[in-house]
C-alpha positions in Angstrom: 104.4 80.3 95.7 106.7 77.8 97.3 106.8 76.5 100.9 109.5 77.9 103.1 112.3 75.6 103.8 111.7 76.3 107.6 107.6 74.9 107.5 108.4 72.2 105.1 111.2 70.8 107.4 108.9 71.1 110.6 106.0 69.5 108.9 107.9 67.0 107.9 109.5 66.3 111.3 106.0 66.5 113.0 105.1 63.8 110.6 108.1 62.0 111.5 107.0 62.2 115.0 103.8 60.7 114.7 104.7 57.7 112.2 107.6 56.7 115.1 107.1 52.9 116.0 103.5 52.8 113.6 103.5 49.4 111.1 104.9 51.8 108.7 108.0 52.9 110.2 108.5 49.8 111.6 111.7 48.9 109.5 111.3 45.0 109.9 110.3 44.3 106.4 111.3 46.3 102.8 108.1 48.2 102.2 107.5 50.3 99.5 106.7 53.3 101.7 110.2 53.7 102.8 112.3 55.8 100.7 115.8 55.0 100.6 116.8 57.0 104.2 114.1 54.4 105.6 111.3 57.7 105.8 107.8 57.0 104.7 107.1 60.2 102.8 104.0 59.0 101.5 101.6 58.1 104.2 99.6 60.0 106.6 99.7 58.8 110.2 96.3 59.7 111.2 92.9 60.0 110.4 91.8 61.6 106.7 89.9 64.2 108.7 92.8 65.6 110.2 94.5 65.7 106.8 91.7 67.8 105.0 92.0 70.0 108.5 95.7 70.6 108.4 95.8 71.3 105.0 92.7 73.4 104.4 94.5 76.4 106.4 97.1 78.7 104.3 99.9 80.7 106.5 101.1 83.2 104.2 103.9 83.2 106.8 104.4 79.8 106.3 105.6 80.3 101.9 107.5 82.4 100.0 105.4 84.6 97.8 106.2 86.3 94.8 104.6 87.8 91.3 105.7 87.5 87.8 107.3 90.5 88.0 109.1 89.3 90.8 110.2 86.7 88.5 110.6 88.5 85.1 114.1 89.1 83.6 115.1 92.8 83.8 114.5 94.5 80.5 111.7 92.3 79.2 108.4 94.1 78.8 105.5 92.9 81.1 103.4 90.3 79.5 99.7 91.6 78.3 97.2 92.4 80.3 94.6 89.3 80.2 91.0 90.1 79.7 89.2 89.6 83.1 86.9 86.9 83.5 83.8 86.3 85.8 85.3 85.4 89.7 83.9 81.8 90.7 83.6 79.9 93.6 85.4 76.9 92.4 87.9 78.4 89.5 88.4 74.4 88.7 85.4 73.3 88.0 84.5 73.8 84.3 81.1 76.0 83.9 78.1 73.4 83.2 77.1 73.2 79.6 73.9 75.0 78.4 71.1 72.5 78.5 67.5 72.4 77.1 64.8 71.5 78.2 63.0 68.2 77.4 59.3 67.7 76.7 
C-alpha cells in the first residue's frame, strides 16, 4: 500500500497552505524545520486533535493497493499458506501474559 502521488501532493500543499506566514515558515531565521527548499515537512500547523482526525480516516481512493501476488515475479510459486491466527482488536498489542493469582 502506497499513497497516490495525486493525495500526497495535495496534502502536502494543503499543509503548505496553512503553515503560510506561521513562526515556522517564517524564513527570517535557519531553523531546523526547513528542509533545504525552505518547506517545513515536519510540523503540523494546527491542533493535535485535528491531526488524529485527519489521519484516522482511510480513502482507499486516496492509495494504490496491491497483493503479493500483485508483486510476485512471474514463475515463482506462491509463498505458503500461513496458519490463521485469532483476529484481534489491536493486532499490535502483544497478548497479556498468563498471570496467577496471589493469596
Amino acid at each position: 500500500m502506497a499513497c497516490s502521488p495525486e493525495a500526497q501532493r495535495a496534502y502536502n500543499e494543503r499543509l503548505d497552505r496553512r503553515l503560510e506566514g506561521t513562526v515556522w515558515n517564517a524564513g527570517n531565521c535557519r531553523s531546523w524545520y526547513l528542509d533545504e527548499h525552505g518547506r517545513s515537512p515536519s510540523i503540523w500547523p494546527t491542533y493535535t486533535w485535528r491531526f488524529r482526525r485527519a489521519t484516522s480516516r482511510f480513502d482507499p481512493a486516496e492509495h494504490l493497493l496491491s497483493t503479493s501476488e500483485d508483486l510476485r515475479t512471474p514463475g515463482t510459486p506462491p509463498p505458503a499458506p500461513t496458519v490463521a491466527r485469532r483476529p484481534t482488536a489491536y493486532p499490535h498489542v502483544p497478548a497479556p501474559a498468563k498471570t496467577r493469582r496471589l493469596r
